[in-house]
C-alpha atoms as one frame of an Amber mdcrd trajectory, in Angstrom:
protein
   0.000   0.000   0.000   1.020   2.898  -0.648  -0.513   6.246   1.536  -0.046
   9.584   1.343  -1.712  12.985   1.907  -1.905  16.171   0.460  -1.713  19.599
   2.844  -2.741  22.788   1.337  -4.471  26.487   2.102  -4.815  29.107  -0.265
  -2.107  32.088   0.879  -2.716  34.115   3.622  -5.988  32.641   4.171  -8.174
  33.752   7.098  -6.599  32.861   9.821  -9.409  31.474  12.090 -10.041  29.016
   8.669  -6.512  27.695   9.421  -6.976  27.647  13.283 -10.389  25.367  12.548
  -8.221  23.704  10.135  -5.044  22.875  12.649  -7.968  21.975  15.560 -10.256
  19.880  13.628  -7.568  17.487  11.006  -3.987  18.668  10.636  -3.152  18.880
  14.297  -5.073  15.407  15.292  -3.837  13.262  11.853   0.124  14.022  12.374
  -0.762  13.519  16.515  -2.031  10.094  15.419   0.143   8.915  13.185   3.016
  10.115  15.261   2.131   7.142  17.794   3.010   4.945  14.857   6.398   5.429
  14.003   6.599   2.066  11.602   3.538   3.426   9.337   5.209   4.622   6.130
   3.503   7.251   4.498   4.228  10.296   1.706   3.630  13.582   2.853   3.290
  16.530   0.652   2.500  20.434   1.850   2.324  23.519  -0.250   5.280  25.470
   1.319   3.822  28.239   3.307   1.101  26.886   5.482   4.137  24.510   6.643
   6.045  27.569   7.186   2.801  29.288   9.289   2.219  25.632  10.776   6.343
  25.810  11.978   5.710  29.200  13.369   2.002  29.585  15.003   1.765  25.860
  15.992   4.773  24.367  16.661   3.009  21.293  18.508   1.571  20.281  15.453
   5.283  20.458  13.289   6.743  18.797  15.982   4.414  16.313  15.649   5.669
  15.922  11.509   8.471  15.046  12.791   7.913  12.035  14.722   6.197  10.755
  11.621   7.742   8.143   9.282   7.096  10.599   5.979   8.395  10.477   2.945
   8.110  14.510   1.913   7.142  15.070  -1.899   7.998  18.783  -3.043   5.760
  20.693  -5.685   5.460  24.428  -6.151   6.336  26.134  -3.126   2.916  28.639
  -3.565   0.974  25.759  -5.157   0.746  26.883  -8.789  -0.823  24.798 -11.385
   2.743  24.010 -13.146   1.624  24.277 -16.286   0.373  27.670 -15.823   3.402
  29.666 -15.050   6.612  29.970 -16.691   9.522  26.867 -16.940  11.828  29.192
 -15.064   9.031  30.013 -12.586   8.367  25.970 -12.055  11.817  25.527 -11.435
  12.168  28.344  -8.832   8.625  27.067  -6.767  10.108  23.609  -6.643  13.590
  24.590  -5.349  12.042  26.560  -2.541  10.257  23.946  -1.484  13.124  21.351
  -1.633  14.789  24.212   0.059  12.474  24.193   3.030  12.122  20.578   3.368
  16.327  19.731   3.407  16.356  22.645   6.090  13.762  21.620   8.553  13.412
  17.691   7.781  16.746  16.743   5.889  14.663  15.598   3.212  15.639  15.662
  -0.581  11.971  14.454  -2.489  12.354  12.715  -5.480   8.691  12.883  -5.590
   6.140  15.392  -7.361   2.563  16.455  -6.095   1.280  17.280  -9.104  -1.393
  20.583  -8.344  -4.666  19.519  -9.088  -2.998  16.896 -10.888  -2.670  18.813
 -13.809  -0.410  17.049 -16.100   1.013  18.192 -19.235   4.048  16.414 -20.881
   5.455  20.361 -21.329   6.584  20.644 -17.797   8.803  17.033 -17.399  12.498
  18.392 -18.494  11.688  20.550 -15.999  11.249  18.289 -13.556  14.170  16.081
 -14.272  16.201  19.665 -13.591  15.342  20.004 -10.178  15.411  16.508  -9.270
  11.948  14.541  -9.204  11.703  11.117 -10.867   8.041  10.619 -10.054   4.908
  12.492 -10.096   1.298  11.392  -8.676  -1.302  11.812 -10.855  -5.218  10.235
 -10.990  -5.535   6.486 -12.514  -7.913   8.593 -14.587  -5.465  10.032 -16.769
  -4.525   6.493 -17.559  -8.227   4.964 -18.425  -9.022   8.056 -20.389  -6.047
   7.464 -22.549  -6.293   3.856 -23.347  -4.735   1.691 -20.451  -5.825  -0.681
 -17.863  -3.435  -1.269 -15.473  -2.856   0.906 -12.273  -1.233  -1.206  -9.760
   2.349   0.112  -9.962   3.741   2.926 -11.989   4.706   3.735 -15.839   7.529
   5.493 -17.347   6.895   8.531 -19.678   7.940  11.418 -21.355   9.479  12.034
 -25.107  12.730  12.795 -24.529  13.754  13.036 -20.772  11.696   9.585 -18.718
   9.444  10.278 -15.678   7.519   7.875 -13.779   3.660   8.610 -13.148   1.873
   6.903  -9.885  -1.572   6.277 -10.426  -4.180   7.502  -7.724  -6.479   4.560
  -7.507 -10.112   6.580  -7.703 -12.217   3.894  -5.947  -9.224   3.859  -2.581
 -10.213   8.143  -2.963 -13.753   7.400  -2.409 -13.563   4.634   0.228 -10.803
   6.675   2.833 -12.162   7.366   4.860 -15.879   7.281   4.068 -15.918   3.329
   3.929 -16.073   1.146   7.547 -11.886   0.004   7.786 -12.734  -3.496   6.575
 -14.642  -2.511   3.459 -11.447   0.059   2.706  -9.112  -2.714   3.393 -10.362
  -4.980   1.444  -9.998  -2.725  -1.720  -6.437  -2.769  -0.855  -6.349  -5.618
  -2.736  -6.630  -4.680  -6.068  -5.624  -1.198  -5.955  -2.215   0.347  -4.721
  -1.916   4.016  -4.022  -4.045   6.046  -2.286  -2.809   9.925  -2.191  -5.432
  13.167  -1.711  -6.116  15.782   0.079  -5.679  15.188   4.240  -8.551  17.842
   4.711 -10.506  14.598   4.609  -9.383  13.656   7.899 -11.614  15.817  10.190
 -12.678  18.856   7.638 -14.846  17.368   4.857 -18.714  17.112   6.728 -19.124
  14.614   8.830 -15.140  13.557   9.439 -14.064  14.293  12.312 -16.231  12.189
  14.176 -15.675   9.771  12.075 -12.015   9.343  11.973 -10.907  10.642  15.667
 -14.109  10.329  17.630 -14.745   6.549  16.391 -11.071   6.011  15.684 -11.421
   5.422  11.924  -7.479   6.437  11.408  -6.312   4.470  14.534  -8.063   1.092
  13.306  -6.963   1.889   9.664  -2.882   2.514  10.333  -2.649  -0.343  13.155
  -4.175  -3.015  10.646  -2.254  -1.635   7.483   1.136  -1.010   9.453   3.088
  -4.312   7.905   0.731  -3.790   4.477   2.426   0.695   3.963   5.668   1.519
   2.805   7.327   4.394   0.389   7.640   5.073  -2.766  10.520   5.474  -2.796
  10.897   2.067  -2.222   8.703   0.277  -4.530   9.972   2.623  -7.326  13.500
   1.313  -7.109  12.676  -1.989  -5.884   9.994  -2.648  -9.098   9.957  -2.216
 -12.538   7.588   0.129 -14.514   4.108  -1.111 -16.046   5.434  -0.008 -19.385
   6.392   3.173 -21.323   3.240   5.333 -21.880   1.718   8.446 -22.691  -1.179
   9.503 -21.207  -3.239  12.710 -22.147  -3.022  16.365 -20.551  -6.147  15.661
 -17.649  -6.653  16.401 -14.168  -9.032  14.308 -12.230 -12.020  13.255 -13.604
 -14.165  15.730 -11.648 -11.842  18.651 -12.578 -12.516  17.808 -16.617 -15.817
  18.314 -16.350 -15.743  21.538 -14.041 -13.716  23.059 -16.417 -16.832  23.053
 -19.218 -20.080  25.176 -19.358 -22.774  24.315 -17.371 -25.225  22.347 -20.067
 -22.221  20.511 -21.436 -21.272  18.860 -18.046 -24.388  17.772 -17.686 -24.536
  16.512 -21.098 -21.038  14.747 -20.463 -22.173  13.108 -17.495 -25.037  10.777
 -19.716 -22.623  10.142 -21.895 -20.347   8.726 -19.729 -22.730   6.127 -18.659
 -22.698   4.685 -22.564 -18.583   5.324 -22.915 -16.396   5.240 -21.558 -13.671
   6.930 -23.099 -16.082  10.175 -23.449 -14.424  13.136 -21.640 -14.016  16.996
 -20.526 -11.612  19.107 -21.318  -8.032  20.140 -19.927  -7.246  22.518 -16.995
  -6.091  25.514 -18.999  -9.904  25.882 -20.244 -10.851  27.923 -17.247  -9.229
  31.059 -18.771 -11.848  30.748 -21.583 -14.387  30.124 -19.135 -13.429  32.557
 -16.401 -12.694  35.925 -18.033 -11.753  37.327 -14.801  -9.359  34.417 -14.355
  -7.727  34.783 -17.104  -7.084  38.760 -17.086  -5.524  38.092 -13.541  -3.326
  35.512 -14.834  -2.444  37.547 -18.104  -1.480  40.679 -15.805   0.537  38.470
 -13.572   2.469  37.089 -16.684   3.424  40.995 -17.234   4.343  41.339 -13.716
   8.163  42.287 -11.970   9.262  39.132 -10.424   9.061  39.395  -6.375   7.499
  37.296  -3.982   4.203  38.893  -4.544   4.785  37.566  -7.781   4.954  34.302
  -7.497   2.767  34.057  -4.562   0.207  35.065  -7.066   0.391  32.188  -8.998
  -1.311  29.900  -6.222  -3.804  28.122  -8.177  -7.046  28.462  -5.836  -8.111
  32.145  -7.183  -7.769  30.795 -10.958 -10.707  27.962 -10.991 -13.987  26.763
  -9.443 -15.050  23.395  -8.911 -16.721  21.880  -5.448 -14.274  24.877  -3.508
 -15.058  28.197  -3.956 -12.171  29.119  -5.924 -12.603  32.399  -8.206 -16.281
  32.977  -6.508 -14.744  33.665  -3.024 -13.623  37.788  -2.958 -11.096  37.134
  -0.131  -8.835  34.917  -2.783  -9.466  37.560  -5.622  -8.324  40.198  -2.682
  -5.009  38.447  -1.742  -4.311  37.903  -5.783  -4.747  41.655  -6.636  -2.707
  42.578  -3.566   0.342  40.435  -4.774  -0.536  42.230  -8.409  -0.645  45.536
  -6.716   3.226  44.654  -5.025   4.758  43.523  -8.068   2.747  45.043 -10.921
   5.474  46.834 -13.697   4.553  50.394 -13.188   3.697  51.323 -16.640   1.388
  52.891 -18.547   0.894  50.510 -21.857  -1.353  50.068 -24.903  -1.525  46.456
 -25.521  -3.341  43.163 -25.677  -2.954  42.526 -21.901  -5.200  39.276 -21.848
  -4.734  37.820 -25.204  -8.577  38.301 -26.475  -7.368  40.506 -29.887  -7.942
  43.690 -28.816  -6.420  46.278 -26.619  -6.240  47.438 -23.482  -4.951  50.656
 -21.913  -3.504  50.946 -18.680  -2.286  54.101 -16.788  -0.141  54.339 -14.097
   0.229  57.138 -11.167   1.371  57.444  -7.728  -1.294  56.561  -6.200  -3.469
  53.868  -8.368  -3.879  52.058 -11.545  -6.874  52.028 -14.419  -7.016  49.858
 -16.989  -9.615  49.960 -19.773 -10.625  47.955 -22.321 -11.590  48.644 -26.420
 -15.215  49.373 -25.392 -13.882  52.306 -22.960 -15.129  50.065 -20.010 -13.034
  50.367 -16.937 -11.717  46.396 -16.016  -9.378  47.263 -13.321  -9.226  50.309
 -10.467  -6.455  49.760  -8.242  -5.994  51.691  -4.949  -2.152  50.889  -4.510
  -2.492  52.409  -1.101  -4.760  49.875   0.326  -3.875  47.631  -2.230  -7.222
  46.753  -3.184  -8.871  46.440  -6.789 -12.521  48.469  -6.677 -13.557  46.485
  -9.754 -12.633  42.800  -8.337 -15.961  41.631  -9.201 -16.766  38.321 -11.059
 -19.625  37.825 -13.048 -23.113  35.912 -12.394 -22.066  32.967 -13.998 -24.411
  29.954 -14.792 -22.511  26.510 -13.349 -23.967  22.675 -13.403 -25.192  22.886
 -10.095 -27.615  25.510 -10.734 -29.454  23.560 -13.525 -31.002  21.153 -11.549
 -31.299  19.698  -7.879 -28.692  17.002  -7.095 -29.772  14.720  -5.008 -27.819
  11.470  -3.545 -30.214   8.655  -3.466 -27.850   5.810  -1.760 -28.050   6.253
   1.816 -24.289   6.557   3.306 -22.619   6.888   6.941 -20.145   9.522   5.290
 -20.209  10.936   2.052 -17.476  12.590   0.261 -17.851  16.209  -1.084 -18.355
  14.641  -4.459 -21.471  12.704  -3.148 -23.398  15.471  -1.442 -26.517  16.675
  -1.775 -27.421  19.868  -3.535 -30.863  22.201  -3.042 -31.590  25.009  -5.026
 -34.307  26.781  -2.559 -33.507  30.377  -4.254 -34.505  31.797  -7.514 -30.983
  32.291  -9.307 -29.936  35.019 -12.602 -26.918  35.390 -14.879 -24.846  37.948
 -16.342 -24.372  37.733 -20.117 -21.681  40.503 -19.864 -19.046  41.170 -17.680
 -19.482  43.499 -14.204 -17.078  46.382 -15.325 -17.870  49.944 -14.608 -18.594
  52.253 -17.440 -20.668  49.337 -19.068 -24.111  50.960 -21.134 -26.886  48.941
 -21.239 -29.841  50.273 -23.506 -31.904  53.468 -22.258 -35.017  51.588 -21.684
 -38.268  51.293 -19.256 -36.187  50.406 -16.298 -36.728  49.763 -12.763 -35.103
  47.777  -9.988 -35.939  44.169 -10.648 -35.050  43.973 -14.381 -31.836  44.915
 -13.671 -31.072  42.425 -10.530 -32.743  40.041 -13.177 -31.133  41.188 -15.938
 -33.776  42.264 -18.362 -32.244  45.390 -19.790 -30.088  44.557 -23.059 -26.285
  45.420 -22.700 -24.925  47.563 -25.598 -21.775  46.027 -26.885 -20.745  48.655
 -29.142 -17.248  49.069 -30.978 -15.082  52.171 -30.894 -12.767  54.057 -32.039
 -10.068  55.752 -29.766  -8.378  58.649 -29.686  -5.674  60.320 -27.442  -5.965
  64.281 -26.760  -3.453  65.732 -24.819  -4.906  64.129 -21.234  -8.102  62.525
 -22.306  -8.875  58.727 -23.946 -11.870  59.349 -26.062 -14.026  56.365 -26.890
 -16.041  57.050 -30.014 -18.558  55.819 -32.739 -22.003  56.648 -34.431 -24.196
  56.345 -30.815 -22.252  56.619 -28.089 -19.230  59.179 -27.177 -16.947  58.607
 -23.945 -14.360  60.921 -22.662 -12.008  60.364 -20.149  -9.465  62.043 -18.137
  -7.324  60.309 -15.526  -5.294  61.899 -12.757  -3.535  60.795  -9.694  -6.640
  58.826  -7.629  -9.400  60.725  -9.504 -11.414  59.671 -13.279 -13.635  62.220
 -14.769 -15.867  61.421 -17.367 -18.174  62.629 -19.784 -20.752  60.641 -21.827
 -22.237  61.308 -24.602 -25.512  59.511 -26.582 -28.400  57.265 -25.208 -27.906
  54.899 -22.907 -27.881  53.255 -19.034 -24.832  54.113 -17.263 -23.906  51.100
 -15.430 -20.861  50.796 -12.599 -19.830  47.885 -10.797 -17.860  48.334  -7.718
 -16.064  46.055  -5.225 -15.463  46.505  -1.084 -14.394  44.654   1.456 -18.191
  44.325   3.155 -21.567  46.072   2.127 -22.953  45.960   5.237 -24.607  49.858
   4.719 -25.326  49.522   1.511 -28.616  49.984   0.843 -30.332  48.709  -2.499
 -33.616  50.771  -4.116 -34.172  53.374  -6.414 -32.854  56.707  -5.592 -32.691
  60.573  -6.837 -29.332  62.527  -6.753 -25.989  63.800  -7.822 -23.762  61.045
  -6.027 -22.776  57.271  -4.168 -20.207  57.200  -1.418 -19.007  54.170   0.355
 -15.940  53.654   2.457 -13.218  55.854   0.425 -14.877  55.100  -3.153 -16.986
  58.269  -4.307 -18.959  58.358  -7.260 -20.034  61.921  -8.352 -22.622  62.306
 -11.559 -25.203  64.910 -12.474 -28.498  64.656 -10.524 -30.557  62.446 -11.815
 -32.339  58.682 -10.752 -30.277  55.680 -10.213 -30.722  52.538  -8.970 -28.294
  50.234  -6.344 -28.603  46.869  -5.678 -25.517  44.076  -4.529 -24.347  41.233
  -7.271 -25.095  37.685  -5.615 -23.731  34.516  -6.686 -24.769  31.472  -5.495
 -21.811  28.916  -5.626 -20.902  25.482  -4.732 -19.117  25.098  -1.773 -17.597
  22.073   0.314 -20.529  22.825   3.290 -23.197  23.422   0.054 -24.721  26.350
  -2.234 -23.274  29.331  -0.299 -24.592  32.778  -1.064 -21.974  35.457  -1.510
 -22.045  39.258  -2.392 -19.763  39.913  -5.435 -20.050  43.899  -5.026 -22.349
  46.671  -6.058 -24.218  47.849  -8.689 -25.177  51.212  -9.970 -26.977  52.349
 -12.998 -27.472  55.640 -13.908 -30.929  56.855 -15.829 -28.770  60.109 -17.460
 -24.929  60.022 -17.182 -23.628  62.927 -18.613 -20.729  64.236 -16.878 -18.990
  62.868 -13.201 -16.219  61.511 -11.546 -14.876  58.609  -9.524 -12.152  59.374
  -7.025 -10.917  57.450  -3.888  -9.380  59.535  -0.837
């Protein structure tokens, strides 16, 4: 058998998420296993929760220590490797190999693989820093053609690299199954290697695996059955030489489609078997807002910030909240913030064919794109982005009630049940400010619904002296930036919509109002007196504890633009 675990928070999350985190499964897993010094087991932890975990709860590293681990190494900030730069990979890996030779004398020659992501692109570099294995899902291998997963299999075109299997049906059974049931399955299946936040965290755990001593029973009847890889990859031979195609898990290829199409994909599967989502790197189509962070990031002076901005949580959605949770987009435009390049350009910033403009001051950043909407408002003092909002995206889950029918003990987060008891909308454009929607009968609830048509209109632009000046037939916007401050003058027929993000919106109040301004926390939004209309941006997204409600910011539409301002003090 071979066992390991997976450690891993997104950085600088909250930190009573990793208190409940240390209290409820990391702290009571490494206490356990610690009173079983022969249990071998692999051991892999995204660099700097082991570094918080070494500083704010020493009990719990000392712990580690006592264990009998073999340490994998991966990116030090958990990036999906394929998503950042070869000399990035290979900088993320040696820190981490770095931090494991100083505080455990250990020198991995073993890969978790983010998300197992693979993609044959990222094995020379690899081989240069060292690792000649990588864990990946037996998935990967029945998708592309092959049977076997009991053991490992060499790849790779021109420098080899062994890939470990994940057996899928050990992943559901630990620790969800009764001991003997899980045992049992030992039998035909060899490695079993996922996230440890199923020890105590995942509904329904903790009881399960300290209260009623699932762990205990599990380790003291597997103790003569565990040992490392290490071991069994120099002590047996490969399956054979093999390529397998660039997947994740299973679940993670269909995530990464539209809604109707998973659902689609998910019939089909139960007539063949080799039918199939798509690869990681699809969630920048998916996600706009994903893929502008990543784009600016790719643009980005290389600091810490930077590469701490390449942790992978911020840049998907799946059962986690990933993208949909603000205090991950917060963190990501704060690293931006730190290392962003300081200057002003006129480019394709996020590789969709057109440009973008971005200006630089002292102060704060705007960036627009070709339709003159504003994408990006950066307050580098605070370091926060006002226009970190995301879209009301349609996913799977909101098409239809899930419901598991088979009655278990434990489930596992894939297995859960999921009620839609709220009436849910979509966005069919993007939650920018400066967006125009058509000057229509309006009132509050067609535009929380959506019912008023956004005008996606083409322009030309111009530069005078200090203004951008978006122009065509209909519409005419004028813009002039200065230090903290935009004002703006439209000119035709339209809504005036702006989309704002804060930290809370606990004062906010939604309705329909009269007057010549909105204020909230240091944001102020100044425009000739006229009606307007507030309301917040929900989404409603799939969580590990269930459909979770979360504000994505404000909205504000304007009946009569004309001229105004947005400034921050």
């Amino acid at each position: 058998m071979l066992f390991g675990v997976h450690l891993h928070q997104p950085v600088d999350n909250f930190d009573w998420v990793i208190e409940k985190a240390v209290n409820e499964c990391y702290g009571p897993f490494f206490e356990t296993l610690s009173k079983y010094p022969e249990f071998k087991f692999a051991f892999h932890s995204s660099g700097w929760i082991m570094e918080k975990i070494k500083n704010d709860y020493r009990d719990v590293f000392e712990s580690i220590k006592k264990c009998n681990i073999e340490f994998f190494t991966g990116g030090y900030y958990e990036p999906v490797l394929v998503s950042i730069p070869s000399e990035d990979r290979i900088y993320q890996i040696q820190k981490l190999n770095n931090f494991l030779k100083e505080n455990f004398n250990a020198a991995p020659s073993g890969l978790w693989l983010t998300e197992r992501v693979w993609d044959d692109e990222i094995v020379s570099d690899l081989k240069r820093v060292g690792v000649e294995y990588v864990i990946v899902d037996d998935y990967h291998f029945y998708a592309s053609g092959y049977k076997k997963i009991n053991g490992y299999y060499l790849t790779g075109m021109f420098k080899k690299i062994a890939l470990f299997p994940i057996s899928k049906e050990l992943r559901y059974a630990i620790p969800f199954k009764k001991v003997g049931v899980a045992i049992n399955l030992l039998k035909n299946n060899l490695v079993m290697f996922d996230d440890i936040e199923k020890f105590g965290l995942w509904p329904e755990t903790k009881k399960r695996v300290y209260k009623e001593k699932w762990l205990e029973e599990f380790v003291e009847k597997t103790i003569d059955k565990s040992m490392h890889f290490r071991d069994f990859y120099k002590n047996n031979k490969p399956i054979a030489y093999a390529f397998i195609e660039n997947l994740s898990y299973e679940e993670m290829t269909e995530w990464v489609l539209d809604a109707e199409d998973i659902i689609k994909l998910k019939k089909e599967k139960q007539n063949c078997h080799f039918a199939k989502g798509s690869i990681w790197k699809r969630f920048f189509y998916k996600y706009k807002e994903s893929n502008y962070l990543h784009k600016r990031m790719l643009e980005s002076i290389k600091n810490e910030s930077y590469y701490k901005l390449q942790t992978n949580d911020v840049y998907w959605h799946g059962i986690f909240g990933g993208l949909y949770l603000p205090n991950l987009r917060d963190n990501a435009y704060k690293y931006l913030i730190e290392c962003d390049n300081g200057m002003d350009e006129c480019k394709d910033i996020d590789f969709d064919g057109s440009k973008e403009i971005k200006k630089v001051f002292e102060n704060s950043i705007f960036v627009f794109n070709s339709r003159g909407e504003l994408i990006e408002f950066d307050n580098k003092i605070e370091k926060i982005n006002y226009l970190n909002t995301i879209k009301r995206y349609k996913e799977f889950y909101h098409l239809q009630d899930i419901e598991n029918k088979e009655k278990k003990e434990v489930k596992t987060i894939h297995e859960m049940d999921i009620k839609i008891d709220k009436k849910i909308y979509f966005d069919d454009y993007y939650r920018y400010s400066f967006v125009l929607r058509k000057k229509d009968e309006v009132n509050l609830d067609k535009l929380i619904k959506n019912e008023t048509s956004y005008l996606e209109l083409e322009y030309y632009v111009n530069f005078e002296n200090d203004k951008i000046i978006f122009k065509n037939e209909k519409i005419t916007k004028i813009f002039k930036l200065s230090d903290k401050k935009i004002e703006y003058e439209i000119k035709g027929e339209a809504l005036l919509e702006f989309n704002f993000h804060f930290y809370d919106y606990d004062e906010i109040k939604e309705g329909e109002f009269e007057g010549d301004g909105f204020k909230f926390h240091d944001l102020r939004l100044k425009f000739d007196n006229t009606r307007y209309f507030v309301y917040l941006i929900k989404t409603y997204n799939l969580t590990e504890k269930g459909l979770q409600e979360t504000i994505q910011g404000v909205s504000i539409v304007i009946e009569n633009p004309g001229k105004g301002e947005i400034c921050f003090e």
